[in-house]
Short mmCIF file of the C-alpha atoms (twelve columns), coordinates in Angstrom:
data_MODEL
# 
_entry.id   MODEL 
# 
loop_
_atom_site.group_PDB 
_atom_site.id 
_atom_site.type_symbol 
_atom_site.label_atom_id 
_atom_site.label_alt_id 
_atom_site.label_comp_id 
_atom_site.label_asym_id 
_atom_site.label_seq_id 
_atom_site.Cartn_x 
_atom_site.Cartn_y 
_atom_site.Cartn_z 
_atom_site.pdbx_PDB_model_num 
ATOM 1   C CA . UNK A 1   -19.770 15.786  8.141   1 
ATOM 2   C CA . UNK A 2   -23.026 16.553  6.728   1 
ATOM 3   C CA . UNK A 3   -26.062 13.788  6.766   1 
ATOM 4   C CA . UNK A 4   -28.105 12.023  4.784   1 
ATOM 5   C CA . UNK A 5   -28.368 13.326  0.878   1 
ATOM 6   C CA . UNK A 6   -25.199 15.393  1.483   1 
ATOM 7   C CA . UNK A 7   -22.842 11.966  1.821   1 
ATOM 8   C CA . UNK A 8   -22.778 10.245  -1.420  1 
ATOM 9   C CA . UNK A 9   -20.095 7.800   -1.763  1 
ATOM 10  C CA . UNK A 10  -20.896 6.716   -5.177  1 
ATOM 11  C CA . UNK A 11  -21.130 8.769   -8.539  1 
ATOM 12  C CA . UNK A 12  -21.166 7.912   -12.436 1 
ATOM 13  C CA . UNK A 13  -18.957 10.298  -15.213 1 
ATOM 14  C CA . UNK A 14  -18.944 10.608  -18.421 1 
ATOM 15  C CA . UNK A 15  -15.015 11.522  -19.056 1 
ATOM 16  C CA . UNK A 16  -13.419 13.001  -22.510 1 
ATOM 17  C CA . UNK A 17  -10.144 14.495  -22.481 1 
ATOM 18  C CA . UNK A 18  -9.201  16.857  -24.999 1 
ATOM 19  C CA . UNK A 19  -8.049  16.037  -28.857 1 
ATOM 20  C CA . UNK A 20  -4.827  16.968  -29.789 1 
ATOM 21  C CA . UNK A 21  -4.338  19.805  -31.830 1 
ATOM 22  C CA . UNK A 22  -3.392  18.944  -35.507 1 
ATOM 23  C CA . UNK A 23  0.149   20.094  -36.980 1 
ATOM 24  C CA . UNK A 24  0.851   22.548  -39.000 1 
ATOM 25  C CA . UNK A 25  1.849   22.073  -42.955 1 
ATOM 26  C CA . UNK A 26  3.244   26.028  -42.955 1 
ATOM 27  C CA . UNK A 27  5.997   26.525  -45.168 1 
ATOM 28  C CA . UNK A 28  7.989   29.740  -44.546 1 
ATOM 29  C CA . UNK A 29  7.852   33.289  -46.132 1 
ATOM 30  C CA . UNK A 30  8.968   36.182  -45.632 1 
ATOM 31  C CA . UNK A 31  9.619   39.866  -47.643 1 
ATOM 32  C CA . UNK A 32  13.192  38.276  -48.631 1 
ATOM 33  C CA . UNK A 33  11.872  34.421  -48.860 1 
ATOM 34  C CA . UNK A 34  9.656   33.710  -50.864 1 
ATOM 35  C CA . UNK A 35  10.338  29.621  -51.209 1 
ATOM 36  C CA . UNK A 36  11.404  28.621  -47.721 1 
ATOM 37  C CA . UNK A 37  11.190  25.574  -46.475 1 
ATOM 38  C CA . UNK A 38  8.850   23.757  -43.787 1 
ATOM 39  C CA . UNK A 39  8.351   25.410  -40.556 1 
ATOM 40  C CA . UNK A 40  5.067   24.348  -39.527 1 
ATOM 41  C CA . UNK A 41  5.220   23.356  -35.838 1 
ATOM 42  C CA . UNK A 42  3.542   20.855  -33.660 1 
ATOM 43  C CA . UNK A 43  -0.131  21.069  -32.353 1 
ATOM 44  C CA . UNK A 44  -1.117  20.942  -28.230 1 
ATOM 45  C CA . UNK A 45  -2.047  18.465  -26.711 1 
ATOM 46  C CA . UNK A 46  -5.486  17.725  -25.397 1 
ATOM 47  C CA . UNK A 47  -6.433  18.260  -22.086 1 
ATOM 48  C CA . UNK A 48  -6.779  15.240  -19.441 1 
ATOM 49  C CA . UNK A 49  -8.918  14.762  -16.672 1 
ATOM 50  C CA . UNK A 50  -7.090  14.324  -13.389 1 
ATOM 51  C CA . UNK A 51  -8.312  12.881  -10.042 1 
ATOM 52  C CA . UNK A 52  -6.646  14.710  -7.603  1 
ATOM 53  C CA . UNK A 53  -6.722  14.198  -3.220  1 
ATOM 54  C CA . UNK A 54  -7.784  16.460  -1.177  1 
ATOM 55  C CA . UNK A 55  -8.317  15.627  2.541   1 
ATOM 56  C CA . UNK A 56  -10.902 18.538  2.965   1 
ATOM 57  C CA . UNK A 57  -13.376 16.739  0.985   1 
ATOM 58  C CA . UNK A 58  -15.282 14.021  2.774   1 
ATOM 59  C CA . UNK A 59  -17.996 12.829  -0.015  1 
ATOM 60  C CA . UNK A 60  -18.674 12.751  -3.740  1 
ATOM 61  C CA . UNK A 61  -21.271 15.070  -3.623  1 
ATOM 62  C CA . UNK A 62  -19.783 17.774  -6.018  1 
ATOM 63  C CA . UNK A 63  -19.577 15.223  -8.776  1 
ATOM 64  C CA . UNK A 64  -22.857 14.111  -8.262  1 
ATOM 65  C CA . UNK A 65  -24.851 16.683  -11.035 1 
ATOM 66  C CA . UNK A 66  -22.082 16.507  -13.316 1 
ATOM 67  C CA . UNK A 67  -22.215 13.637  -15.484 1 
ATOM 68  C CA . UNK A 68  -19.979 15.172  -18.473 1 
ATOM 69  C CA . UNK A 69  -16.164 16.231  -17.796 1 
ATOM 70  C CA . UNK A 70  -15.205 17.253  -20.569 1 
ATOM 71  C CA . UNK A 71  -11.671 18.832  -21.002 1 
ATOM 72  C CA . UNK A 72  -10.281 21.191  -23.652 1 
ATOM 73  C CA . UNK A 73  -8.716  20.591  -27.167 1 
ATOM 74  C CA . UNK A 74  -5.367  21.289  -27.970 1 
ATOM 75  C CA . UNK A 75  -4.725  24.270  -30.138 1 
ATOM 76  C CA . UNK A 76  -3.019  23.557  -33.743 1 
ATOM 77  C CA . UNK A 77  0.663   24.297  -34.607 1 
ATOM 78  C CA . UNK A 78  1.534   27.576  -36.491 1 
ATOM 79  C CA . UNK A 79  4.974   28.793  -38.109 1 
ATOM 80  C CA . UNK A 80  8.240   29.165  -37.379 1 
ATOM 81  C CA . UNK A 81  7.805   25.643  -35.584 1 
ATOM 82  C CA . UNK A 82  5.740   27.215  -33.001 1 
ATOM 83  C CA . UNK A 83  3.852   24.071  -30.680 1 
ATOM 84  C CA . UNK A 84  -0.150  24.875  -30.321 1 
ATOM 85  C CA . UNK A 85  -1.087  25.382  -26.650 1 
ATOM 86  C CA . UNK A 86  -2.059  22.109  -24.552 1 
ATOM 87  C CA . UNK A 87  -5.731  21.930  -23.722 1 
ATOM 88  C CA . UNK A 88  -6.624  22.984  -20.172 1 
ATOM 89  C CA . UNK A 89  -6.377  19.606  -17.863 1 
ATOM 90  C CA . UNK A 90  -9.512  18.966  -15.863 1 
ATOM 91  C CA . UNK A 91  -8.500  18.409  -12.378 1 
ATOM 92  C CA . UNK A 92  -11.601 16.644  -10.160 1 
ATOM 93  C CA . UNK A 93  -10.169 17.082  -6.482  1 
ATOM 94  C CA . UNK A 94  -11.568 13.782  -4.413  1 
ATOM 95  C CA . UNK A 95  -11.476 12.626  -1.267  1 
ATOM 96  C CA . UNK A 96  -8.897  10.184  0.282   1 
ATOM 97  C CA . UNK A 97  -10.112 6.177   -0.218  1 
ATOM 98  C CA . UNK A 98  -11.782 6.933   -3.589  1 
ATOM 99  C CA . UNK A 99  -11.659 3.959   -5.988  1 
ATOM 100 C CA . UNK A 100 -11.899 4.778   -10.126 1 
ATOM 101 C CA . UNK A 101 -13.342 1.820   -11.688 1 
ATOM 102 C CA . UNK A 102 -14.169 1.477   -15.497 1 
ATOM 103 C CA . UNK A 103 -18.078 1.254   -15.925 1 
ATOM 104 C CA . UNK A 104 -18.112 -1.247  -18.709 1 
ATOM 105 C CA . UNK A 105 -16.059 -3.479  -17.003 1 
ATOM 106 C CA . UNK A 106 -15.560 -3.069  -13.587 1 
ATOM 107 C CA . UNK A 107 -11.847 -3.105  -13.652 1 
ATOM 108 C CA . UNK A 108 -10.207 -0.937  -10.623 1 
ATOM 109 C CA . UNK A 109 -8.255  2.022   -12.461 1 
ATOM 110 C CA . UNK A 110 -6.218  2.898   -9.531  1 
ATOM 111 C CA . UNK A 111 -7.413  4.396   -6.252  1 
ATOM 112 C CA . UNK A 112 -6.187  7.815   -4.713  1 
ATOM 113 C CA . UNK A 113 -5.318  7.866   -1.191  1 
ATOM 114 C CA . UNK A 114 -2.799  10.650  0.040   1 
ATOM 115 C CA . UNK A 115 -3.449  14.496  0.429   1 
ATOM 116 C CA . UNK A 116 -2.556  15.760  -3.147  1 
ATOM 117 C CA . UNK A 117 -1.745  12.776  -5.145  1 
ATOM 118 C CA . UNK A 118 -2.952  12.701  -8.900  1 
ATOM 119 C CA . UNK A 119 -3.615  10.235  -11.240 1 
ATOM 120 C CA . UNK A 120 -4.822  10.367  -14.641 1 
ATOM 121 C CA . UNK A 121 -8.278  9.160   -15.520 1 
ATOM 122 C CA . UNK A 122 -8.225  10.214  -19.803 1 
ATOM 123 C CA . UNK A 123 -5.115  11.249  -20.952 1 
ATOM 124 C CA . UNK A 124 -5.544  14.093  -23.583 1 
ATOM 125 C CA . UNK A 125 -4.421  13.022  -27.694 1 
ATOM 126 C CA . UNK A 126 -0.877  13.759  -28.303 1 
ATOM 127 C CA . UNK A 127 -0.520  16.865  -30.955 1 
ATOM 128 C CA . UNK A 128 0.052   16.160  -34.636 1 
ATOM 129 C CA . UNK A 129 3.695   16.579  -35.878 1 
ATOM 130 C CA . UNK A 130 4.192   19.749  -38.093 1 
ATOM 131 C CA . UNK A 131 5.712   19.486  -41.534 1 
ATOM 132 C CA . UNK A 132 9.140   20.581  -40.927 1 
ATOM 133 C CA . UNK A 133 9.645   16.852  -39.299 1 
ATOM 134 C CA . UNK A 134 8.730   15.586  -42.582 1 
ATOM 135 C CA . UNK A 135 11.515  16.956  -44.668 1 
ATOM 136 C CA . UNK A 136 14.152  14.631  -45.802 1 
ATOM 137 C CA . UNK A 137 16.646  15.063  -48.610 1 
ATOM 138 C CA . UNK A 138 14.614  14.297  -51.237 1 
ATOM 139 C CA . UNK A 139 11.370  15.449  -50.330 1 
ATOM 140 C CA . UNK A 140 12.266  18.875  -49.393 1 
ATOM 141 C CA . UNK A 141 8.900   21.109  -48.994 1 
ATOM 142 C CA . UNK A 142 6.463   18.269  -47.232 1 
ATOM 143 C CA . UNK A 143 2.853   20.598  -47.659 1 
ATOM 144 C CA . UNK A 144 1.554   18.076  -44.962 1 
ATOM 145 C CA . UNK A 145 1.819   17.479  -41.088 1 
ATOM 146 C CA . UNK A 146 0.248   15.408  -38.626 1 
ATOM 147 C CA . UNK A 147 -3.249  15.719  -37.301 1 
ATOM 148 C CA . UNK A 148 -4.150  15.605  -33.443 1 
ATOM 149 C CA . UNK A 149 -5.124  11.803  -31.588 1 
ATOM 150 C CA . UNK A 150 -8.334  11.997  -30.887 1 
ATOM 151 C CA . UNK A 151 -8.881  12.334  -26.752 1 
ATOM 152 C CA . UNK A 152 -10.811 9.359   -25.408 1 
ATOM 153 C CA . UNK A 153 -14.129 9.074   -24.019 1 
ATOM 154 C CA . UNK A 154 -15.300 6.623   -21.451 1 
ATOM 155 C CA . UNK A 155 -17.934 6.317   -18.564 1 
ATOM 156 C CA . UNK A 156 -16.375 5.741   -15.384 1 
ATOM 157 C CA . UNK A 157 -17.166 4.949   -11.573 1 
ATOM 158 C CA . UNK A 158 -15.841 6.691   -8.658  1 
ATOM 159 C CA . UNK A 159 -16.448 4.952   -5.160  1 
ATOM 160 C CA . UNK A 160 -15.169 6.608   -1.614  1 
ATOM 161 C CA . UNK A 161 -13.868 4.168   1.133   1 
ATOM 162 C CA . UNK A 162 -13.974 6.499   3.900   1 
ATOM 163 C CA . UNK A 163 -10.520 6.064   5.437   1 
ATOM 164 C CA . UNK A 164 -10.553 5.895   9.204   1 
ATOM 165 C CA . UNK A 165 -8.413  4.573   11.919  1 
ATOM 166 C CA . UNK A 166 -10.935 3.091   14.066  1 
ATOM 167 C CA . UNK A 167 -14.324 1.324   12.501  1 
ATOM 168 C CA . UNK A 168 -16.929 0.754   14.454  1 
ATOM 169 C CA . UNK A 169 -18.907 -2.799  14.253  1 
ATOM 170 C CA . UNK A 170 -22.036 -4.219  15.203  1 
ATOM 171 C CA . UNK A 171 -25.810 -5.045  14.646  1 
ATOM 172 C CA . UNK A 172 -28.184 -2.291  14.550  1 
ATOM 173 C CA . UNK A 173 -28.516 -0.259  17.917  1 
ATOM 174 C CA . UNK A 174 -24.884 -1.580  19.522  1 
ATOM 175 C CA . UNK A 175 -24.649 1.979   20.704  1 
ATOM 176 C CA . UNK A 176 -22.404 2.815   18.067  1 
ATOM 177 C CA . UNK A 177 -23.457 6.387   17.232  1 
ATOM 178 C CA . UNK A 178 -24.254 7.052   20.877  1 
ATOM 179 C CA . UNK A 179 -20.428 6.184   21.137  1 
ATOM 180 C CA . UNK A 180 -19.153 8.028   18.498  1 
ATOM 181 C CA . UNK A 181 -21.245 10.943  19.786  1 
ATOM 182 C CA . UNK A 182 -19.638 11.096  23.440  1 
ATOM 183 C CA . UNK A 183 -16.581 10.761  22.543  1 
ATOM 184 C CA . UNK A 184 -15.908 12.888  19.469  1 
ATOM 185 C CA . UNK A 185 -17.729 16.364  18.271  1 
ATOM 186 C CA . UNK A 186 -19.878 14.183  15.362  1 
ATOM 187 C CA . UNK A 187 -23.386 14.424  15.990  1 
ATOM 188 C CA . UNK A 188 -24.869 11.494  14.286  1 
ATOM 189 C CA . UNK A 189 -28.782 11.077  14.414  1 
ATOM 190 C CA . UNK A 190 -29.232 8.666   17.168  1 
ATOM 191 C CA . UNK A 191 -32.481 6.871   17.615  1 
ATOM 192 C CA . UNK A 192 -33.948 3.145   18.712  1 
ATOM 193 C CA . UNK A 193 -34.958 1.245   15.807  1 
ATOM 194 C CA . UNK A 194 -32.633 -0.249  13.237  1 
ATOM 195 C CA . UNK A 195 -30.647 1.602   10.497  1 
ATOM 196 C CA . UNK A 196 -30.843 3.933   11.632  1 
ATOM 197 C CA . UNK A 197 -27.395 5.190   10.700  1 
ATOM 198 C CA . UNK A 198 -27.713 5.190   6.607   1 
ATOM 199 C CA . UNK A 199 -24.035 6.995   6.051   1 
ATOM 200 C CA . UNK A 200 -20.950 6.611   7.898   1 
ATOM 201 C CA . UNK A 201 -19.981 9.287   10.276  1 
ATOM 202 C CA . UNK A 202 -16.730 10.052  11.141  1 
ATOM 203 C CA . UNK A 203 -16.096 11.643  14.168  1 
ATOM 204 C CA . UNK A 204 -12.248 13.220  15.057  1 
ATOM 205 C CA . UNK A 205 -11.780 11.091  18.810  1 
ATOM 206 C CA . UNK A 206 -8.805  13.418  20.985  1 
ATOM 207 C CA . UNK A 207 -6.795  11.339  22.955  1 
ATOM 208 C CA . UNK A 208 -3.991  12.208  25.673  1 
ATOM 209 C CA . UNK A 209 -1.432  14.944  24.770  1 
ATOM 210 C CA . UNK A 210 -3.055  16.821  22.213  1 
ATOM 211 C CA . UNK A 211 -3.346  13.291  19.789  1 
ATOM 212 C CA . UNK A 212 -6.302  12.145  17.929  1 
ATOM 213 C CA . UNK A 213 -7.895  9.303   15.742  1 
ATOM 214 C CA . UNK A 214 -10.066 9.393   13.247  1 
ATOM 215 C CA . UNK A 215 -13.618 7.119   14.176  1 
ATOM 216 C CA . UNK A 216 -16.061 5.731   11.646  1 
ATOM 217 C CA . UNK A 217 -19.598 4.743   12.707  1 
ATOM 218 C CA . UNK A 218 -20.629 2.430   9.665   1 
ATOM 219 C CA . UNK A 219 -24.301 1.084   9.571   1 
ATOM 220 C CA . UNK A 220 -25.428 -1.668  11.369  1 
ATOM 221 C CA . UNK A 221 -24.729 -5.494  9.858   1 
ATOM 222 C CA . UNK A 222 -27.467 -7.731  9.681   1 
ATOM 223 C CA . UNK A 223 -26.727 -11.750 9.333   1 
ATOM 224 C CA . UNK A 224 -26.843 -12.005 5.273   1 
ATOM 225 C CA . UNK A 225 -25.503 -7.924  4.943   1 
ATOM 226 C CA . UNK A 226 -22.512 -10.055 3.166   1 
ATOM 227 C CA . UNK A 227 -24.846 -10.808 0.679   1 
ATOM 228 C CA . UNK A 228 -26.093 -8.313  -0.433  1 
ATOM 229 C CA . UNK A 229 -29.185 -8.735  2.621   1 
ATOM 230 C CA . UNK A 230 -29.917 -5.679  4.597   1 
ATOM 231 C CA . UNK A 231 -27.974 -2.360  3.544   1 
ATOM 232 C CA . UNK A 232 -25.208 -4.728  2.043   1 
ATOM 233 C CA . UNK A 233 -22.375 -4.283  0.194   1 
ATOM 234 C CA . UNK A 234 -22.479 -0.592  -0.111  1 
ATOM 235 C CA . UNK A 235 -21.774 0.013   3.819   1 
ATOM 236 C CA . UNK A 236 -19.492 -3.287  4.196   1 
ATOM 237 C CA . UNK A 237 -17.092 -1.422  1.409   1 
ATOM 238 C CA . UNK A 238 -16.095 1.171   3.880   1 
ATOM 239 C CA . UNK A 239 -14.897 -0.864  6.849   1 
ATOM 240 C CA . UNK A 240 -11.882 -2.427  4.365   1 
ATOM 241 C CA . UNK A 241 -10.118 0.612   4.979   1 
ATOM 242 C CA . UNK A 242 -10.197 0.785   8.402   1 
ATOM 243 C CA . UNK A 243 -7.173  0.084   10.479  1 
ATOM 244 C CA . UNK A 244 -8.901  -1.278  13.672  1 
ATOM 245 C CA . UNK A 245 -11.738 -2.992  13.534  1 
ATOM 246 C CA . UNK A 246 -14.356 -2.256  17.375  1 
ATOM 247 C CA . UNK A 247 -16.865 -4.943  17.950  1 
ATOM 248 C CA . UNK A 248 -19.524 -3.510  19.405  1 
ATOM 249 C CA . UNK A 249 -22.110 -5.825  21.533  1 
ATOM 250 C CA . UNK A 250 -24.920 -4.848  23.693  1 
ATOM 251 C CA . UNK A 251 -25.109 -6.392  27.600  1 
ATOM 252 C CA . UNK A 252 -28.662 -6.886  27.064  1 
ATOM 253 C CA . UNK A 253 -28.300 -8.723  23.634  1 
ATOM 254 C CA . UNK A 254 -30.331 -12.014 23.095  1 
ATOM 255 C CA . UNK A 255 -27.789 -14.073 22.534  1 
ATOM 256 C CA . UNK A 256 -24.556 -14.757 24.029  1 
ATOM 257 C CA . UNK A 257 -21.597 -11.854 23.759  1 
ATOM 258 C CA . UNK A 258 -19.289 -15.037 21.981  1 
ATOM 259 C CA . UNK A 259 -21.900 -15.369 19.644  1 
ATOM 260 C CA . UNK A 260 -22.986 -12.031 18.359  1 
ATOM 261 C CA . UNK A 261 -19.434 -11.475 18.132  1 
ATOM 262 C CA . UNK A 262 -18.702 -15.077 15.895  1 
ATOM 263 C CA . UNK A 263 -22.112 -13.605 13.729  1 
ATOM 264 C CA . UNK A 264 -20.165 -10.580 12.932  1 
ATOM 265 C CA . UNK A 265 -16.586 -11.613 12.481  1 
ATOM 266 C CA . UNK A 266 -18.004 -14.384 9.989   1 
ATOM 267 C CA . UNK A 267 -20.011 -11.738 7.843   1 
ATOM 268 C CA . UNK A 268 -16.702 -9.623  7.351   1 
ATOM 269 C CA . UNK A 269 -14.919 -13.350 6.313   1 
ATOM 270 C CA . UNK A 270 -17.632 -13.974 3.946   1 
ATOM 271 C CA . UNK A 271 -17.260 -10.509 2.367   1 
ATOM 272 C CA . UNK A 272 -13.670 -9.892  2.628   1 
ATOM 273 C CA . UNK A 273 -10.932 -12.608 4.381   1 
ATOM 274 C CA . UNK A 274 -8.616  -9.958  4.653   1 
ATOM 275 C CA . UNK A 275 -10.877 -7.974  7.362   1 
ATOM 276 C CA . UNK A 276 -9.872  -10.852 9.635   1 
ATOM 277 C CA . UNK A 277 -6.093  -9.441  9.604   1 
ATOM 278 C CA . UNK A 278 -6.636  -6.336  11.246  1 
ATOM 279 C CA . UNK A 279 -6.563  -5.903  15.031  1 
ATOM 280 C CA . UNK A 280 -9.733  -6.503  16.555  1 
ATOM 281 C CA . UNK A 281 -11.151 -5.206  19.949  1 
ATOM 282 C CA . UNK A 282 -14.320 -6.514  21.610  1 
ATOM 283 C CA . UNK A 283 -16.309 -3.710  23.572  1 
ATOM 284 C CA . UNK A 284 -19.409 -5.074  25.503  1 
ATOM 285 C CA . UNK A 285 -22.242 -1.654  25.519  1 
ATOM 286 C CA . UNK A 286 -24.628 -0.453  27.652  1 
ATOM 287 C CA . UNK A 287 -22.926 -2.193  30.893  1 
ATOM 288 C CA . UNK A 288 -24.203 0.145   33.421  1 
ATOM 289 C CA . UNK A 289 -27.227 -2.179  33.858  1 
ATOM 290 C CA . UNK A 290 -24.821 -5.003  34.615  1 
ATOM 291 C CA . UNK A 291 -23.854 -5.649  38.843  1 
ATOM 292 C CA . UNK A 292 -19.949 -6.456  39.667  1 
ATOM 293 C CA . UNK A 293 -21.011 -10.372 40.017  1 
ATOM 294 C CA . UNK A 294 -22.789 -10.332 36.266  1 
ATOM 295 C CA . UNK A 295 -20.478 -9.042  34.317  1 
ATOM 296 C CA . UNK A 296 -17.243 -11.020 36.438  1 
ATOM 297 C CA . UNK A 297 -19.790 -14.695 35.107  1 
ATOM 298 C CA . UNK A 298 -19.917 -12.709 31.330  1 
ATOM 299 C CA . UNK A 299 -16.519 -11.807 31.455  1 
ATOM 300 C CA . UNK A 300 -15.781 -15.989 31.302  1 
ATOM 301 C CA . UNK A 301 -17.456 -16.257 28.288  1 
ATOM 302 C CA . UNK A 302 -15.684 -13.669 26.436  1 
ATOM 303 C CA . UNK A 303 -13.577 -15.062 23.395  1 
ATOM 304 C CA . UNK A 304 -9.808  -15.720 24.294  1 
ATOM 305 C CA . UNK A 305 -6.759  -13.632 23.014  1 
ATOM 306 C CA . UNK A 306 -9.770  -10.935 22.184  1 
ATOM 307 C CA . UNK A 307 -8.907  -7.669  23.713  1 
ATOM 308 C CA . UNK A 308 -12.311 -6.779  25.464  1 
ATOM 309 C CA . UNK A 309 -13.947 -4.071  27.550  1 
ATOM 310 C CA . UNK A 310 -17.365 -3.647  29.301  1 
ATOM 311 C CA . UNK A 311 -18.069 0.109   28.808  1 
ATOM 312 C CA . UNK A 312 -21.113 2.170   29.018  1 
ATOM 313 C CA . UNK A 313 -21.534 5.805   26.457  1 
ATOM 314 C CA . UNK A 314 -24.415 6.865   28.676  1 
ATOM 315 C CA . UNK A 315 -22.535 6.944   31.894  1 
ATOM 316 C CA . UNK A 316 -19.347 7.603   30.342  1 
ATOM 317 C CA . UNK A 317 -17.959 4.061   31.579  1 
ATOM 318 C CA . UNK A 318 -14.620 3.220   30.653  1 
ATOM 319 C CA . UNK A 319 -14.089 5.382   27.962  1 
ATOM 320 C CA . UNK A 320 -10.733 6.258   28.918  1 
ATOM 321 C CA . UNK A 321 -9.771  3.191   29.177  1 
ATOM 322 C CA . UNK A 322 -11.275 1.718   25.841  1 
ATOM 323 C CA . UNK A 323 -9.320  4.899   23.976  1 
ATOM 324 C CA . UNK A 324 -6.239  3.546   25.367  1 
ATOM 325 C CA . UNK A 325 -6.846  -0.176  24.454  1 
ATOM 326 C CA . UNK A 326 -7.428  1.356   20.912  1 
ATOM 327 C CA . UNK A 327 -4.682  3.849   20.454  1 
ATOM 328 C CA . UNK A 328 -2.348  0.545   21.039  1 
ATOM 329 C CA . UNK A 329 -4.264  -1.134  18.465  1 
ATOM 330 C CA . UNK A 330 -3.874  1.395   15.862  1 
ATOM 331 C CA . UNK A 331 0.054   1.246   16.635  1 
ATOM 332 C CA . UNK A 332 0.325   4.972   16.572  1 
# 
């Protein structure tokens, strides 16, 4: 996936779907007619504008420069009750885990989430009736018909969730993109100072017998990200949709592994209870600096029931191993 500029996970539309074509109030004639009745059909309807999946995409980017989708009117009715062509629908194809949200209120529309689903963001106006569904028995010749709804016009938010089976946590310089980078083909920018990961990055992990899962780097949390402190809310958004959840803690962090670990699992509560449902695994970085004896007196202090691995990306240290402990996780 392309960095920086090229991820955008967050874009603001203008949205009017088509009007509906109005009816038509055509009576009939022909060389041997020349007072026929009502045969004025119904107009089109307007165009919508459709979200639609598409697992090739990966960011909003394409929507970014276009702030009015506008789709096409419906065409009126004409004789011999002959319907007006529908406006042409305006399909917007998404990627998986993006979130439609009114503007004015924030209200979630819907979200779409599976390789080719649609959903409807404007629905087009419905065509006016023609005259011949006005005729009765005592009103014979109606000279009038329906006009088209108008289509509807609103501003409206679309957020991306990236969707990912494996989520990587953990303060700024874990060793989370060094991770993602040994053991997937992303290439994330990897350097030693904080954020410095500003976009997720996915990388496409292979595992045994030709399987595979799907790993997000998300920027580092910071105590108060929950908040709105730090990078905030933006980044914290993405690790919802994440089926496993990796704790990532350095061997050479200041404080103790139990703790750096409580600091992040409580930010996640704060932001989103829910995160503390999904399968969590603990996965103690940069332990090639750490001697048999060291990491056997660390290994005591580890939370309980925590599934928990001392690995190293650098010297490729238990990476097999901590695939396995997450492939069970996921439950694939």
């Amino acid at each position: 996936m392309s960095q920086g500029s090229n991820f955008v996970d967050y874009v603001k539309i203008c949205c009017r779907s088509g009007k509906g074509g109005p009816g038509s109030a055509h009576l009939h004639r022909d060389k041997l007619t020349s007072t026929g009745g009502p045969d004025g059909g119904d107009g089109g309807r307007g165009g919508h504008i459709i979200l639609k999946g598409n697992p090739q995409f990966w960011t909003l980017l394409h929507l970014k420069y276009r702030k009015h989708i506008i789709a096409e009117d419906g065409l009126s009715g004409s004789s011999s009750t002959s319907t007006g062509k529908s406006g042409k629908d305006e399909i917007l194809e998404v990627p998986l885990g993006t979130i439609a949200k009114d503007a004015e209120t924030g209200e979630v529309l819907f979200e779409i989430t599976a390789e080719g689903e649609t959903k409807t963001l404007t629905p087009g106006g419905r065509g006016g009736l023609g005259n011949w569904h006005f005729k009765t028995s005592t009103q014979q010749t109606p000279r009038f018909a329906q006009p088209g709804e108008a289509g509807i016009e609103k501003w409206i938010v679309l957020e991306l969730k990236v969707l990912a089976d494996v989520g990587l946590v953990g303060f700024p310089n874990a060793g989370k993109s060094t991770l993602l980078s040994v053991v997937s083909a992303a290439k994330p920018e990897i350097a030693d100072y904080p954020f410095t990961t500003l976009v997720p990055n996915l990388g496409i992990v292979a595992y045994r017998g030709g399987k595979s899962f799907v790993m997000a780097d998300i920027p580092g949390i910071i105590e108060g990200a929950s908040k709105g402190k730090g990078l905030g809310y933006r980044f914290l958004r993405h690790i919802e949709r994440n089926s496993v959840l990796l704790f990532m803690v350095p061997a050479d962090t200041s404080r103790t592994i139990s703790e750096e670990y409580a600091i992040l699992k409580s930010e996640l509560q704060q932001y989103n209870p829910e995160l503390m449902q999904k399968p969590h695994v603990l996965a103690i970085t940069k332990s090639d600096m750490l001697d048999d004896e060291l990491m056997a007196e660390m290994k005591k202090e580890l939370p309980a029931h925590l599934p928990s691995i001392f690995i190293s990306s650098v010297a490729q240290k238990n990476l097999a191993e901590l695939k396995d402990m997450l492939w069970k996780a996921i439950g694939a």
